[in-house]
N, C-alpha and C positions, 0 to 999 in steps of 0.2 A: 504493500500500500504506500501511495507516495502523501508524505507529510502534506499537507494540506496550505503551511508557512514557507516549505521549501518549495510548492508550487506556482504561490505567488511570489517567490524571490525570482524565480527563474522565468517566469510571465513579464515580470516587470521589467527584468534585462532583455529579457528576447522583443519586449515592444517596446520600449523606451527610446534605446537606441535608432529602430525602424521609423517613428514618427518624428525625428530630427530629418530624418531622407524626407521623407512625405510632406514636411513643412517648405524644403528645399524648393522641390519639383512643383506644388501647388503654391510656390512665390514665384516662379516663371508663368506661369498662368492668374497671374493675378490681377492685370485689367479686365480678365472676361473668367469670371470662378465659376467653377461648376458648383451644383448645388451641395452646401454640405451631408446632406441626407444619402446622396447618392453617394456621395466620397466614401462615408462611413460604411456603407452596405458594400461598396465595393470590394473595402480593404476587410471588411468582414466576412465575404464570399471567397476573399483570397484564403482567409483563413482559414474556413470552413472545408476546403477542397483537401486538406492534407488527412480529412478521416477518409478521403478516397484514393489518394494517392498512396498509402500506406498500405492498405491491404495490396492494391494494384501491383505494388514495387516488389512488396514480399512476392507474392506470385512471379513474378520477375526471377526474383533473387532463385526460388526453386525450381523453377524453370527453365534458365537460360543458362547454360554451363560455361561460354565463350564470356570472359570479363570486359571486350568494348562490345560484342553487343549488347550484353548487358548494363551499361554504362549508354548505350544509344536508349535501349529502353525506356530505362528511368528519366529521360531526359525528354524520349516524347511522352509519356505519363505525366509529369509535370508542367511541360510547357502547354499541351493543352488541353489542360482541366485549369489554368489559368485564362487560356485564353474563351475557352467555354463559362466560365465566370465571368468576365466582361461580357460575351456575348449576349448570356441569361438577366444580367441586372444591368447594365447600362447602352449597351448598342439600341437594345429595342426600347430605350425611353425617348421621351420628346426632346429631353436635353441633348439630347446626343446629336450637336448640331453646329460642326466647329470641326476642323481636320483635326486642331489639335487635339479636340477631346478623345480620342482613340489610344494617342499617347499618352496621357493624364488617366485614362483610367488603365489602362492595362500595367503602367507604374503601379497604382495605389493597387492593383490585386497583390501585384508581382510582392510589392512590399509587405503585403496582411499577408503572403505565405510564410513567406522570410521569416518573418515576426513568429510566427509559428512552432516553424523548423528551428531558429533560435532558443528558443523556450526548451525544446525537445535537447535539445545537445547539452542546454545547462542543467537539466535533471539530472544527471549523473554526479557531475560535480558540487553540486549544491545539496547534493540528496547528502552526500558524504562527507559533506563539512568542509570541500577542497574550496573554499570561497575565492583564494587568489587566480586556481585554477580555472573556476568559474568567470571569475571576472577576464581572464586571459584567451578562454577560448570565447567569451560573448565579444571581446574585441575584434578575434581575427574572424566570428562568423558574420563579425558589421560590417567589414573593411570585405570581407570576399563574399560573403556568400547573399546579403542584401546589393552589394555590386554585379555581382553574376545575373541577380532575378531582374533587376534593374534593368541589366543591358539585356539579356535574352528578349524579356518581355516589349521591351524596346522594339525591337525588330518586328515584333506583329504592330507595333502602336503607329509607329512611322510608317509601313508599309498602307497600314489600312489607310490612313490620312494624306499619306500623298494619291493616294486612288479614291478621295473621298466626293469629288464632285464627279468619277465617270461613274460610268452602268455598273451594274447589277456582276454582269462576266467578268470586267477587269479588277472590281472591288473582291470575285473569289478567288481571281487569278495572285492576288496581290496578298490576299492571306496568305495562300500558300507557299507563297516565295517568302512572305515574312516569319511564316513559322518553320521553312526550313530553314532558314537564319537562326532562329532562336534556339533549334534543336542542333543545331551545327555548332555554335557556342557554348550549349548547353552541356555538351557532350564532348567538348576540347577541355573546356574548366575542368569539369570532373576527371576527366584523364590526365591532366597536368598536374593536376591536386594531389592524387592520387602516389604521383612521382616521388620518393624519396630524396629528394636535390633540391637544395635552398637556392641553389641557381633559377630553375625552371621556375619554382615557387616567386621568386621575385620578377620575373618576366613574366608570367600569368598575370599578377598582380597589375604589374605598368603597363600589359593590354588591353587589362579591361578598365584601367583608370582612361586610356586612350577611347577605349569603346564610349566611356560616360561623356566624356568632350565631344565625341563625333553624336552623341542624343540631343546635348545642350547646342549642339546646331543645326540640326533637325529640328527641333523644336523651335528655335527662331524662326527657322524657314516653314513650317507651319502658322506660326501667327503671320508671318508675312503676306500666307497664301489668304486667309481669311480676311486680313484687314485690306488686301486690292480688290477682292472680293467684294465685301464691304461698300467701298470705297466705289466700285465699276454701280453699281445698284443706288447709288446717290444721285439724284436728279439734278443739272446744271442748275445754277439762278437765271432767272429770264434774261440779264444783261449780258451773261457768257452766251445761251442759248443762241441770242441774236449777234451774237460776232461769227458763230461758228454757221449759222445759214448762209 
């Protein structure tokens, strides 16, 4: 039975931490905010998804005898039942009405998984009294493993939203290129991780910090597209109107 104090110690580290990301990412969207109600259901659907991802994986784990397919696996199991939580709670709201917000929410799932799986890693050590060890491994699963969800999830968020004003075919063509993205990185982390070498471990590191700067400009170029947008759907003043006849 897990102590019921060491399960809020290790709740509070595994989401403390994640809702510093999510204050981050929901400040670059903060001329045009999506609804707080949705934010919260989303990052709580993110959350929700690892009581299916868990059983999922184990079947995996007994399953698949080859260690990278098994490592491919786990990796399309979690990218998406992420992306099927955005799809279930915020694609098909009214809000959902803005390239960026694909990006914005499929972060905030990404991050309520993280937050999760955080939690899950610090039970061990907190169960056991190892509180520096706890505090040690909730650092490096801030630093990699809420960077990993970030950037995987990333790749469906920007794919949907640069496909967000065409049709119906390019907007499923563009999932699927963005979730093999997600599941290609998803599935390089885990394998590098995996690697005994503090070399490899700090070059994972500096790619997916690389990976976060190429989101934070996506995401520019996202509000970009919305506010010409915007902007083309504005009606001249009658005194421009009659210069340009």
């Amino acid at each position: 039975m897990i102590n019921p104090e060491t399960f809020l110690y290790a709740l509070l580290g595994g989401i403390l931490p994640v809702l510093l990301w999510l204050w981050f990412w929901l400040k670059e969207d903060a001329r045009h905010p999506e609804p707080r109600g949705l934010i919260v259901l989303s990052f709580i659907a993110g959350m929700a998804i690892i009581a299916i991802a868990i059983p999922l994986e184990r079947l995996a784990f007994q399953t698949i005898p080859n260690t990278l397919h098994l490592l491919i696996a786990w990796s399309v199991i979690e990218e998406l039942l992420k992306f099927g939580a955005v799809l279930f709670v915020a694609v098909r709201s009214r809000f959902f009405d803005e390239p960026v917000d694909a990006l914005v929410y499929m972060i905030t799932a990404a991050l309520g998984f993280a937050a999760i799986e955080n939690t899950l890693f610090l039970l061990a050590p907190f169960g056991e009294g190892e509180i520096a060890t706890g505090v040690i491994t909730g650092n490096l699963r801030y630093l990699g493993a809420a960077l990993l969800h970030v950037a995987a999830s990333s790749a469906v968020g920007i794919a949907l939203g640069l496909a967000y004003y065409r049709g119906r075919a390019m907007k499923i063509f563009a999932s699927l290129i963005g979730l093999s993205l997600s599941i290609l990185l998803h599935a390089l982390f885990n394998f590098f991780i995996m690697k005994d070498d503090g070399a490899d471990m700090f070059l994972v590191f500096l790619f997916l910090w690389i990976v976060i700067v190429i989101v934070i400009f996506f995401f520019e170029k996202l509000k970009r597209m919305m506010r010409v947008t915007y902007l083309s759907h504005i009606p001249l003043p009658q005194n421009k109107q009659n210069k340009n006849q």
